[in-house]
C-alpha angles and dihedrals in degrees: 000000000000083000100047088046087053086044093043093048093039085061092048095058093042093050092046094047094070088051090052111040124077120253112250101235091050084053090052088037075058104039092049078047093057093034087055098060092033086059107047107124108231099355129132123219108218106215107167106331089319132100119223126178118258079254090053090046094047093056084041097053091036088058091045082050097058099042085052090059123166087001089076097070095148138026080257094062094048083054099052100035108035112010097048107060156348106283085203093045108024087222116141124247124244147183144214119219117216081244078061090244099147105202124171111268091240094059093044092043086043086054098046086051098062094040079055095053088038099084087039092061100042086055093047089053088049093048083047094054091046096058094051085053102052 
């Protein structure tokens, strides 16, 4: 009985893992997200009134991803739960372009999401015309 119970509970926590864990395309969708902000030349990123580097906002969204855990699942949700707004304030980010342009963090990580799927789709639509060729 004692076996089964150890099988049986050995099951349970394969099966869960996958549930839990983030996919690893949606970690590296993330990650290109956070570089992207880490490495613009000559932007500000706006948290609560104060400017911080792209350097400074990358440590500061990796911690906030961590925090967040197993409720990040997908670069959307990073969107929408670490990289849009202060959790304590509620204020939104922002961030400051080196044009001087200022645009709220979700629109310019939004924006960097879909230049990231772009060239995925483009290849899958290639993949896609090559088998109907051939």
């Amino acid at each position: 009985m004692k076996i089964i119970l150890v099988y049986l509970l050995a099951v349970l926590a394969l099966c869960a893992a996958p549930c839990q864990a983030r996919e690893d395309s949606e970690t590296l969708r993330i990650e290109f997200l956070i570089a992207s902000v880490e490495n613009l030349e000559g932007a500000r990123f706006i948290r609560n009134g104060h400017e911080y580097t792209g350097k400074e906002a990358a440590a500061h969204l990796r911690t906030k991803l961590a925090r967040a855990g197993s409720r990040v699942r997908s670069a959307e949700d990073f969107i929408t739960l670490c990289a849009s707004r202060s959790y304590l304030s509620g204020s939104a980010y922002l961030l400051k372009l080196p044009d001087g342009k200022v645009l709220p963090a979700e629109e310019f990580f939004q924006g960097k999401l879909q230049q990231y799927r772009a060239p995925l789709r483009h290849t899958q639509t290639l993949t896609n015309l090559e088998m109907h060729l051939t």
